[in-house]
Every structure is written in structure tokens, then in C-alpha cells.
MARZA-507120 format. One record per residue (C-alpha): residue number from 1; residue in three letters; x, y, z. Coordinates in steps of 0.2 Angstrom, whole numbers, plus 2048, in hexadecimal, padded with zeros to 3 digits. Example, Ala and Ser with C-alpha at 12.3 -4.5 7.8 and 13.67 -1.06 7.14 Angstrom:
2
{1 ala {83E 7EA 827}} {2 ser {844 7FB 824}} 
# end
This chain:
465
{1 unk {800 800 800}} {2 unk {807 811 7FD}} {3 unk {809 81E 809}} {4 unk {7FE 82B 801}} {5 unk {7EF 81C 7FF}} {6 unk {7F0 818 811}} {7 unk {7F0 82A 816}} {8 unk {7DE 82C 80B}} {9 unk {7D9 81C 816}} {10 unk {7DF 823 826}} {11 unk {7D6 831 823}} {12 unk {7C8 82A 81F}} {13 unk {7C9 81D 82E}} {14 unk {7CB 82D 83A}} {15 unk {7B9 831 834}} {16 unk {7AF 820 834}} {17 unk {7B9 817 841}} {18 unk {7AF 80F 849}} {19 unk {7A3 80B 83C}} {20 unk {7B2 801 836}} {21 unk {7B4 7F6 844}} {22 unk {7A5 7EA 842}} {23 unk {7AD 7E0 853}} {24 unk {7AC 7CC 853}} {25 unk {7AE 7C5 842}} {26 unk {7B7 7D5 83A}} {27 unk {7C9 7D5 833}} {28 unk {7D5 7E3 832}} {29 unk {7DD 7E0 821}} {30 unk {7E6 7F0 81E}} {31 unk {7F8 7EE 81D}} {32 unk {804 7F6 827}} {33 unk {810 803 822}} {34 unk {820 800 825}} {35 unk {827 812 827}} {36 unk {81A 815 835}} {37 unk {81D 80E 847}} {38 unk {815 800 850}} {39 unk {818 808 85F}} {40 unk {80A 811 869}} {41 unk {809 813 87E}} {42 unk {803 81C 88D}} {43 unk {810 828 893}} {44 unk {807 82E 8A1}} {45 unk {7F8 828 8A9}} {46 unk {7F1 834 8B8}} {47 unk {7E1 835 8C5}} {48 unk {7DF 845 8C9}} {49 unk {7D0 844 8D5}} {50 unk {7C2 838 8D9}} {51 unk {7AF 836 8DF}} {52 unk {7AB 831 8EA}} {53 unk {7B9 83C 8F4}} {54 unk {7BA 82E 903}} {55 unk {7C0 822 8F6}} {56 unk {7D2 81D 8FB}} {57 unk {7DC 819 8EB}} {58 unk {7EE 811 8EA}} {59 unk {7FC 813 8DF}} {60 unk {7F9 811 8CD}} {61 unk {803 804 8C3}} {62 unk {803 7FF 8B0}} {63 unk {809 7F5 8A3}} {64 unk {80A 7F2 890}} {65 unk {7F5 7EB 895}} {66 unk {7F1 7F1 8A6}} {67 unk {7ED 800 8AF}} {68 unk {7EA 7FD 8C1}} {69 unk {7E2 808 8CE}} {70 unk {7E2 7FF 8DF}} {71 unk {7D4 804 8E8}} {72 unk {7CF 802 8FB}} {73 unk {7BD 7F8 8FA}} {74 unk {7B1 802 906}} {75 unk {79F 805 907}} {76 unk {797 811 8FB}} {77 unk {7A8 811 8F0}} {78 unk {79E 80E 8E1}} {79 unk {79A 816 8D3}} {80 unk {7AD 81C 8D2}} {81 unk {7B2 82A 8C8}} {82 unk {7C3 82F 8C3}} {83 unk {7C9 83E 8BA}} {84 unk {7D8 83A 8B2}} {85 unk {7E6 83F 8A8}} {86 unk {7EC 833 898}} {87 unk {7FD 838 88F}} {88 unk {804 82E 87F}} {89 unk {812 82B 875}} {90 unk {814 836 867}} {91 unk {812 826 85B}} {92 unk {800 823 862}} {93 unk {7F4 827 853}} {94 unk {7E4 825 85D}} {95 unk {7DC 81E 86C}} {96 unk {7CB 814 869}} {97 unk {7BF 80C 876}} {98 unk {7B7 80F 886}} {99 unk {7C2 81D 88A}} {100 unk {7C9 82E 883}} {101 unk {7D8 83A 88B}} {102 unk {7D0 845 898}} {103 unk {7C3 83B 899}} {104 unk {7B7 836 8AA}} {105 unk {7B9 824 8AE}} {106 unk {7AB 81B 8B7}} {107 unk {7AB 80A 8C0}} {108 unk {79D 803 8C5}} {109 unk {7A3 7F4 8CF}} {110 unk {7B1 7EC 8D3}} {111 unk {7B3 7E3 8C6}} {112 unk {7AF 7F2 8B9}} {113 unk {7BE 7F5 8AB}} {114 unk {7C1 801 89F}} {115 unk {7C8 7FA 88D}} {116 unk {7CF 805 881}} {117 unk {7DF 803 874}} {118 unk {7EB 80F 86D}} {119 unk {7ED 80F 85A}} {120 unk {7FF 811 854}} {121 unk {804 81B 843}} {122 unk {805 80A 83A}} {123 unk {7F3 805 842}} {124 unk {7FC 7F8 84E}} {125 unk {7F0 7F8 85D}} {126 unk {7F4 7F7 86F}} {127 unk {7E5 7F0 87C}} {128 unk {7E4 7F8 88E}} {129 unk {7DA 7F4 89C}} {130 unk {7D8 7FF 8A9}} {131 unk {7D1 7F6 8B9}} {132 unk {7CE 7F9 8CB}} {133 unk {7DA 7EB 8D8}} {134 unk {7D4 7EA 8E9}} {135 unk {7DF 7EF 8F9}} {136 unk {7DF 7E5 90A}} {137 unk {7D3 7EF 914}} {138 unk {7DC 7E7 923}} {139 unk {7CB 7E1 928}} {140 unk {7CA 7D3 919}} {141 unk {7C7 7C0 917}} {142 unk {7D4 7BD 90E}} {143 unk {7D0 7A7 90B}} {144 unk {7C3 79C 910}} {145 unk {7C2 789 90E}} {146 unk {7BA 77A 914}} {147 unk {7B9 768 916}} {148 unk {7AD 765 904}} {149 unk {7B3 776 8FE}} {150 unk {7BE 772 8F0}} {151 unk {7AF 769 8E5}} {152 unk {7A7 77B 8E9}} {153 unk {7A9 78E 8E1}} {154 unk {7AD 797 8F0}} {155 unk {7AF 7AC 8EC}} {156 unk {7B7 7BA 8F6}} {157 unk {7AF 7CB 8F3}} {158 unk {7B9 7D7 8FB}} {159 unk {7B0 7E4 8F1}} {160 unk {7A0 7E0 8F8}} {161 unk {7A7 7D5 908}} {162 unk {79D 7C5 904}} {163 unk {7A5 7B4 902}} {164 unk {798 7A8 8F7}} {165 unk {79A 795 8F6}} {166 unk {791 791 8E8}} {167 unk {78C 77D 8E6}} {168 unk {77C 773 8DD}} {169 unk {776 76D 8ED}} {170 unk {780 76E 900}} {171 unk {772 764 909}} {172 unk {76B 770 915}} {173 unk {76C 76F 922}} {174 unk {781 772 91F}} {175 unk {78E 773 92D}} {176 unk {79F 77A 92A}} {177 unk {7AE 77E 934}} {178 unk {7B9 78A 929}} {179 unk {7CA 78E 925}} {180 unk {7CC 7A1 926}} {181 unk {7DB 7AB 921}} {182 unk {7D8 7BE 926}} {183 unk {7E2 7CF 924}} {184 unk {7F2 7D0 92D}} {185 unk {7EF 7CF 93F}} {186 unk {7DC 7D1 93F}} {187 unk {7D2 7CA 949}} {188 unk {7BF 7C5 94A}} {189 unk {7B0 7CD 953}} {190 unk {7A3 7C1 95A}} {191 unk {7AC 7B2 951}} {192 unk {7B7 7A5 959}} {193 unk {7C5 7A0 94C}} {194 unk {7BF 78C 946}} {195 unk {7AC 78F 94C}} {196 unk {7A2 788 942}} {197 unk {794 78C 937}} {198 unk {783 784 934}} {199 unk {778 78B 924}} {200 unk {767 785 925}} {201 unk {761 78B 911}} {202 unk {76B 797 902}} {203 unk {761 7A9 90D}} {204 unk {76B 7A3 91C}} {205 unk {778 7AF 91E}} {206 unk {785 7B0 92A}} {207 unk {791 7BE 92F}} {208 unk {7A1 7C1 937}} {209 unk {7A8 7D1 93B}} {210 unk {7BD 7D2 937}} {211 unk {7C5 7DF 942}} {212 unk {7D5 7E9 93C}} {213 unk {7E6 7E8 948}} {214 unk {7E3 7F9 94A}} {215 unk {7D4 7F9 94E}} {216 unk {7CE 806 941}} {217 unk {7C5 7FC 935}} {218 unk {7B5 7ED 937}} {219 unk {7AF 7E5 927}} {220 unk {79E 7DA 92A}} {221 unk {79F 7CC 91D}} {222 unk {793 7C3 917}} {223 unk {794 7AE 915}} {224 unk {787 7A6 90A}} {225 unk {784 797 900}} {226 unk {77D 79A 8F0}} {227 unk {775 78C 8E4}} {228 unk {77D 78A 8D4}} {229 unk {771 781 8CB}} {230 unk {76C 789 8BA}} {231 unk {775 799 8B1}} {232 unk {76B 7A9 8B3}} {233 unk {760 7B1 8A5}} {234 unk {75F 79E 89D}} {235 unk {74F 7A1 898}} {236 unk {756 7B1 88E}} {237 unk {749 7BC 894}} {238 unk {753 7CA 898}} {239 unk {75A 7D5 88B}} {240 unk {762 7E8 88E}} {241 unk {772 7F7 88C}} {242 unk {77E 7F3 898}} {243 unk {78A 800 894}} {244 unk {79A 801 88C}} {245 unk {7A2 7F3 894}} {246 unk {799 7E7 88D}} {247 unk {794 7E5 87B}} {248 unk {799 7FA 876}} {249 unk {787 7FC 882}} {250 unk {77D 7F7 872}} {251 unk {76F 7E6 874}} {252 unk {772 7D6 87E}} {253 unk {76F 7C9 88A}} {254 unk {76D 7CF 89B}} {255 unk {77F 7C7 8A4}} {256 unk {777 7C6 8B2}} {257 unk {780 7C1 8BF}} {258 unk {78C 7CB 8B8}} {259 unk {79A 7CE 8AA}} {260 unk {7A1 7BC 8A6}} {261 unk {794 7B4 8B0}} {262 unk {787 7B0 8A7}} {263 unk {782 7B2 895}} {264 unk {78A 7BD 886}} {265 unk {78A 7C1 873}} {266 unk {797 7C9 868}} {267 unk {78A 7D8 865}} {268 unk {790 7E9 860}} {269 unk {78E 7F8 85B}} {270 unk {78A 7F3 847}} {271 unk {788 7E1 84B}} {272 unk {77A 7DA 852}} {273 unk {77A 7C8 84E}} {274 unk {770 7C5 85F}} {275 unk {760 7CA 864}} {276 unk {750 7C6 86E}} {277 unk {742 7BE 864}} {278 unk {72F 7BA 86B}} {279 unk {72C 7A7 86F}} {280 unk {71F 7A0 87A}} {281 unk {71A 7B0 881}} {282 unk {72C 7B5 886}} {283 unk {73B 7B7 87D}} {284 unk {749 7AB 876}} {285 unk {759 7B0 86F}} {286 unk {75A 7B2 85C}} {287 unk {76B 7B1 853}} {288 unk {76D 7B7 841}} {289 unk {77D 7B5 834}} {290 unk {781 7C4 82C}} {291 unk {78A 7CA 81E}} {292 unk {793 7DD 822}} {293 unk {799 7EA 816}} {294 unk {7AA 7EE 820}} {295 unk {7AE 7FC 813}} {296 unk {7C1 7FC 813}} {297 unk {7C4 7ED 819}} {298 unk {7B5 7E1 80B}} {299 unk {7A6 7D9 810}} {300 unk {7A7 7CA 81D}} {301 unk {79B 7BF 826}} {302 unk {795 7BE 839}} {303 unk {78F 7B0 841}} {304 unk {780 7B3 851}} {305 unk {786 7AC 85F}} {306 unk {77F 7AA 871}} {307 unk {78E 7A1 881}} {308 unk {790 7A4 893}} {309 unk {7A1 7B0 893}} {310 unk {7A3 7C0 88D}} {311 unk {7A8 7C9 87F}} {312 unk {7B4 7D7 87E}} {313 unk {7B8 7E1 86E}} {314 unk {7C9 7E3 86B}} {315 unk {7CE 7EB 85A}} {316 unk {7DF 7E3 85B}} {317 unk {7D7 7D2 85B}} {318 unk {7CD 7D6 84A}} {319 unk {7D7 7C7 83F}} {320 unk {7D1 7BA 84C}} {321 unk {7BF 7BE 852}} {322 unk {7BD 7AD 85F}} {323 unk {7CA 7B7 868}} {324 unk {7BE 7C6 86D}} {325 unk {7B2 7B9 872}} {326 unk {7B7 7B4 885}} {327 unk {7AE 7A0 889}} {328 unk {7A9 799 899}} {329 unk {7A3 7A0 8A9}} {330 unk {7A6 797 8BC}} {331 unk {79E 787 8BC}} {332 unk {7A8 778 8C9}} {333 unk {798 769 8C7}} {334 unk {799 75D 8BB}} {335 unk {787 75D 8AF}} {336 unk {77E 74E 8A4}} {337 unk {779 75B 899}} {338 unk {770 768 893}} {339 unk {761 769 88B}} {340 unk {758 779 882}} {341 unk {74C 77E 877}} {342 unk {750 782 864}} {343 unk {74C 782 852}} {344 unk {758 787 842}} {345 unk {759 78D 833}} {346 unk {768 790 827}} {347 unk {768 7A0 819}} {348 unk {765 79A 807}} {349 unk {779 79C 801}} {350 unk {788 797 80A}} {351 unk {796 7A5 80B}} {352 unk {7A6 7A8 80E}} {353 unk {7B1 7B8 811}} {354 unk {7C2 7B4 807}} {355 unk {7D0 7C0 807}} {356 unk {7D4 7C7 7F7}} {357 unk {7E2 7D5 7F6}} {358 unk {7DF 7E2 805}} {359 unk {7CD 7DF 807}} {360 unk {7C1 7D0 809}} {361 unk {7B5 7CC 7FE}} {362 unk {7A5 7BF 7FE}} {363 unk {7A5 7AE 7F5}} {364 unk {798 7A0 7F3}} {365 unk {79A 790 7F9}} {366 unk {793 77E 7F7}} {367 unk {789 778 804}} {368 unk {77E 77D 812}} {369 unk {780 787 823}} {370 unk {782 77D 832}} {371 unk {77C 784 845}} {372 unk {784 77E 854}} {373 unk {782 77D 865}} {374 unk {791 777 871}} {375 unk {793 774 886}} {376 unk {7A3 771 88B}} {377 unk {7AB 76D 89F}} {378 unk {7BD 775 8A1}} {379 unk {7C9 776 8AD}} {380 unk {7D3 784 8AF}} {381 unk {7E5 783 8B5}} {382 unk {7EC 790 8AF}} {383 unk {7F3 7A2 8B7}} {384 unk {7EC 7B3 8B7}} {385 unk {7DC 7B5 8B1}} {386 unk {7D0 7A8 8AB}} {387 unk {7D0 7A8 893}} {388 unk {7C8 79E 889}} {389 unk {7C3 7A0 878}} {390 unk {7BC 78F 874}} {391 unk {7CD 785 86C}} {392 unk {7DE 77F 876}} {393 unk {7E7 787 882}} {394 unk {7F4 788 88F}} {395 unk {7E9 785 8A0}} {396 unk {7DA 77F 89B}} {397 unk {7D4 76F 89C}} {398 unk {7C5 768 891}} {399 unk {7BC 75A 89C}} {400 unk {7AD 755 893}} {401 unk {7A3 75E 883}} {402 unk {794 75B 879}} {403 unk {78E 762 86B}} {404 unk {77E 765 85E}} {405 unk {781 767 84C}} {406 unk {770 76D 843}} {407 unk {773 76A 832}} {408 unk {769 776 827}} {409 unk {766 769 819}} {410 unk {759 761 827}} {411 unk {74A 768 827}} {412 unk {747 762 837}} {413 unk {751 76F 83F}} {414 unk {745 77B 83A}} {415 unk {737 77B 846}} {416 unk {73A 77F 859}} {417 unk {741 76C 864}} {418 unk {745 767 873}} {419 unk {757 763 874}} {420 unk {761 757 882}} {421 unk {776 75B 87D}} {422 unk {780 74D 887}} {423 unk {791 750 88F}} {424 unk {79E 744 88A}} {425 unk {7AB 744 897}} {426 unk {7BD 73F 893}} {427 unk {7C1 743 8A6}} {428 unk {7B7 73C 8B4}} {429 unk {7C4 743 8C5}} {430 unk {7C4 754 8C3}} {431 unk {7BA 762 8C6}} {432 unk {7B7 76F 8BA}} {433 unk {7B8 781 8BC}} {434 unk {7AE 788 8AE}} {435 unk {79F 784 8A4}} {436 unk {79F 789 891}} {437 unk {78F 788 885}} {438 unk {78E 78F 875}} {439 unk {780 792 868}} {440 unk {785 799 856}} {441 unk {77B 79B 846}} {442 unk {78A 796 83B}} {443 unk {796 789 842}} {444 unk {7A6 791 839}} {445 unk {7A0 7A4 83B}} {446 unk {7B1 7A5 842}} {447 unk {7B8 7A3 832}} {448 unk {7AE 7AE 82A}} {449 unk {7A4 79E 822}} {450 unk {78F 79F 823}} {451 unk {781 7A1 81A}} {452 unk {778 7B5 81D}} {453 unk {767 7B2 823}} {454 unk {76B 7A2 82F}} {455 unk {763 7A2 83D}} {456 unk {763 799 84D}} {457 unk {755 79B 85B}} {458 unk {75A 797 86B}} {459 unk {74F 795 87E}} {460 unk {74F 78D 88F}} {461 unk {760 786 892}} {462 unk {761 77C 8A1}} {463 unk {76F 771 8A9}} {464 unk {76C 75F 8AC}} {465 unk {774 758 8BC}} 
# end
């Protein structure tokens, strides 16, 4: 590519940007100039002030990903706002995302981020995550274990100073006697160190009161069993805008019981392969097959799709869309199955998005779409935070999968069904960590291959025990 043509497209990119960026299923196919630099960074990243002001904040660090704020969890912290100060390098080209120099940031939780990427002259991009860590009140519980536990999800909150052990059925009554690692040199308030603990149903919750050395600080915290039995929102009634974090704030599934807990799409702003659908007096979710005009870079197609994970747009991860697609969500009992409610039906030509030159451009292909629906059981081994993206990697550890192919050459498909999807297991011992199910109106969309016009109902999942 010339310089003086890809100064026209940069031009041209500045003004239609994000029209460009069509998220899961798009591909960045312009080259990259070799006279202009890869290289794009945050020289300076400031807080200058904060709401609420009682807020207590630590020392900010970074790397080539992260920004980090610490943060001491109290009550009333959220929501957070941060003014803040962002310097670059002078070979940053542009910063795109959830997040502009000068800008307000706002967490809502927690577990909140802020994704944005710095663009480099040659149109290299660079992720960043900014993200709150949480510091040691000196009041915290710090770990809590049990006999039993270990084929149990146990959760520390210190955000919201609650410790959930989350199992399909404890047989209540339940008696424990916990293991309890707390700050340095705290101490308990009307709690005995090994006392035990009876629960009589999941609303029983017990408290204990974690003192400071110093006496300053008490933290009531909150211990409860919670029944993991079905994923929220599996009858896919609830639909909504859930902000920028997740999906650009445009359409989908309700994640309830929060981001990469429950169930996702890959919807976006200009690609809505998902959406809710009216069935038996509610709503199922309806996933389409696309084919997008992506003006500079061709005309590709998108699959619908509907899992348990997350999805988080990354513009640097536009070559390999499974990658912005994040599977799996905590999940540590074995299943039979699942079973759900579906019907399909595939568009009337079978397409593929082939690079040609710079751009892509659409071709026929023999043949017949193909839907799929897949459960897996992992394990995850790995270190730092839990991803998947549905092939092998270092860490994770596929224990059982089953899978539903509905071939659009049978008619069958084509009327709503009642479906049972075994789990094959190829490890019996081990408990898994997460639970991944994926629904797709084209099996290969992730190759760009589908027919436009597939479409694949889905309702009622439920896990068979």
C-alpha cells in the first residue's frame, strides 16, 4: 500500500471509526506501513480527585495491559468516580474504547473495568484495562475452608464482605467447623476461632464481626450457602443496555448474576446477531447469520451466538473473532446434561468471506448451513485470570462435552423440540471449575463460513443432575 493511499484511508478511518469495527467476526486487513511505528503507550496516567471523597485509594501501577488503582473496600464506595489525567507517546495515533484523555471514569462495582486501546501510526493496537484491586482493610477474611469444601465454590467478597459457598444441594440441615485466615493480627468479635456453624436453609445467614489490631476498623461479614442449581435468566426472559462494559451498551442477555456469570452474546454496536424473540407467551433468544458491508476492509459474515462467558471487544483481536468471545462461567458439579428448547433453520446459500487482495469479499459455497449447540466441563489450572475461548490451551482441562449438530438439509430441525444433550465424560475424578454452553446459527461463523438468513431459536435451558 502506498503512503499517500493509506493516508486517504486514515483519513477516512478517523471519520467512520467505529462504523468500521463491526466487533466479533470482523477482520482488519489493512496492511501495515512499514515507515510508521508499532509503537503506542501511556506515558502518564493520573487521578486527580475522586467521589465519593471518603474513598481511600492506593498507589497506582501499570503495565503494557493494566492499570491498577487499589482501592480500600468500604461501605458506600460505589459508584466511584475518578478524574484523571492520560498522557501518550507521541507515536499513539488514537485512543478508541470506553475511555477518552480527560475523561470521568466510573466504576460501578468492584469488579467494573474500563477497556480502551491506543492505536499506533502503523494502526498496531495496544489493549488496556483499567481495573480497581482491593486493599486489606485489616478487618478482612482473607480464606475460608472446610471439611466438603473443595467439591464446593466458596467466594470472598471483600468488596461487599460476603463469603458464598455455592453447592447443588448441602443437605440442610449443614454443620461446619471452618478454617479462617484473617488480616494480620485481627481478631474476631462474638466468634470463637473453630466454632462451628449450623445453616438450617440458603436465607440462613450467619455473621462474624473481624476486628482490626488497631482497633479502628470492624467489618460484619456475611456467610451463606447459596444453591447452584440452574444458570440465571435460562429461560432468556430478560433482555436490556447494560452500559459500555458490556456489549458497547447496545442489546443483550441480562448477565445476571453478573459480567462472566451468566449468559452473553458477541452483540455490538452494528452487529446484532442476538435478540429476544416471542415464544409461548415470553421470549426465547433468536440468533441470526449475517452478511456485513465492512467498507474498507470487504463484506464478511457473522454468526448469532448465545454461551455463558462474556464478550469483550478488542480491536486488536479483529483477525481471530473466537478470541473476543470469553467461554465458561464457575460451575464445580458434574451434570448428565442439558436439555432445552429449539428449532432451526439455515439461510438459502452457503457463504464464505475469502480474502482477496486488502479486502474480503463474499463467495458461494456448496452445501447447507449447520447450527450448533455445545456444553462442555473444564477444569482450569491455569494462573492469573480464568480464558477460554472454546479450543486448547495451557490450563484448561476439557472433562466431558456433548454436542447437537442441526443439519439444515433436515427439515426436522425446523419446528420448535425438545432437546436432552448428554455429557460424555473422558474424566470421572476431577471436579470441574467452569461450565461452557454454546448455541450458534452457523457452526463455522468463526471462520467467516454461513449462510445469511440462518437462524437458530433457542429457550429453557436447564441442567440435568
Amino acid at each position: 500500500m502506498k503512503i499517500a493511499e493509506y493516508y486517504k484511508n486514515l483519513i477516512y478511518m478517523r471519520k467512520h471509526y467505529w462504523m468500521l469495527l463491526l466487533g466479533l467476526g470482523l477482520l482488519s486487513s489493512c496492511e501495515k506501513v512499514k515507515d510508521l511505528s508499532d509503537e503506542a503507550s501511556i506515558e502518564r496516567f493520573e487521578i486527580t480527585s475522586y467521589t465519593p471523597s471518603t474513598a481511600e485509594l492506593g498507589d497506582l501501577y501499570r503495565d503494557d495491559k493494566f492499570i491498577t488503582i487499589p482501592v480500600v473496600p468500604e461501605d458506600n464506595l460505589f459508584p466511584l468516580t475518578c478524574q484523571t489525567v492520560l498522557e501518550t507517546s507521541s507515536s499513539t495515533h488514537k485512543i478508541l474504547g470506553n475511555y477518552e484523555k480527560g475523561q470521568d471514569i466510573v466504576f460501578n462495582g468492584g469488579e467494573s473495568t474500563i477497556n480502551f486501546f491506543l492505536i499506533a501510526e502503523s494502526g498496531f493496537v495496544h489493549p488496556y484495562t483499567i481495573r480497581l484491586e482491593p486493599i486489606d482493610t485489616g478487618a478482612d477474611i482473607t480464606y475460608f475452608k472446610f471439611t466438603g469444601s473443595d467439591k464446593m465454590t466458596v467466594a470472598i467478597n471483600p468488596w461487599n464482605k460476603t463469603v458464598n459457598i455455592s453447592v447443588l444441594d448441602p443437605g440442610f440441615p449443614i454443620t461446619i467447623e471452618p478454617n479462617i485466615h484473617l488480616s494480620e493480627n485481627a481478631t474476631y468479635d462474638g466468634y470463637t476461632e473453630g466454632e462451628s456453624l449450623t445453616f438450617n436453609g440458603y436465607d440462613d445467614i450467619k455473621k462474624i464481626t473481624v476486628v482490626s489490631e488497631d482497633g479502628q476498623t470492624r467489618r460484619t461479614w456475611n456467610i451463606q450457602f447459596t444453591g447452584l442449581i440452574q444458570i440465571p435468566n435460562s429461560d432468556f426472559e430478560l433482555w436490556g443496555k447494560f452500559g459500555n462494559e458490556i456489549n458497547l451498551n447496545v442489546e443483550t442477555i441480562d448477565p445476571t448474576p453478573g459480567y462472566g456469570k451468566g449468559w452473553a452474546t458477541a452483540n455490538n454496536t452494528f452487529v446484532k446477531g442476538t435478540l429476544p424473540v416471542e415464544h409461548n407467551g415470553g421470549y426465547a433468544a433468536k440468533m441470526t447469520t449475517n452478511e456485513q458491508n465492512a467498507l474498507i476492509f470487504g463484506k464478511l459474515i457473522a454468526a448469532g451466538s448465545m454461551y455463558t462467558g462474556c464478550f469483550k471487544f478488542d480491536v486488536g483481536a479483529l483477525n481471530d473473532p473466537r478470541s473476543m468471545t470469553h467461554f465458561g462461567i464457575p460451575h464445580t458439579l458434574r451434570i448428565k446434561s442439558i436439555e432445552f428448547d429449539a428449532r432451526y433453520e439455515p439461510g438459502p446459500q452457503l457463504k464464505q468471506a475469502v480474502k482477496s487482495g486488502s479486502k474480503y469479499s463474499i463467495e458461494d459455497r456448496e452445501g447447507v448451513d449447520v447450527g450448533q449447540a455445545f456444553v462442555e466441563l473444564i477444569r482450569w489450572t491455569g494462573t492469573g485470570e480464568f480464558e477460554y475461548h472454546g479450543r486448547p490451551a495451557d490450563g484448561v482441562e476439557l472433562l466431558g462435552r456433548g454436542e447437537i449438530l442441526f443439519d439444515g438439509k433436515d427439515s426436522k430441525y425446523r419446528n420448535w423440540a425438545h432437546y436432552n444433550l448428554p455429557v460424555e465424560y473422558t474424566d470421572y475424578e476431577k471436579i470441574p471449575t467452569h461450565i461452557v454452553i454454546v448455541f450458534s446459527s452457523s457452526k463455522s461463523g468463526d471462520i467467516f463460513l454461513g449462510a445469511p438468513g440462518s437462524t437458530m431459536e433457542v429457550d429453557n435451558v436447564k441442567l440435568i443432575y
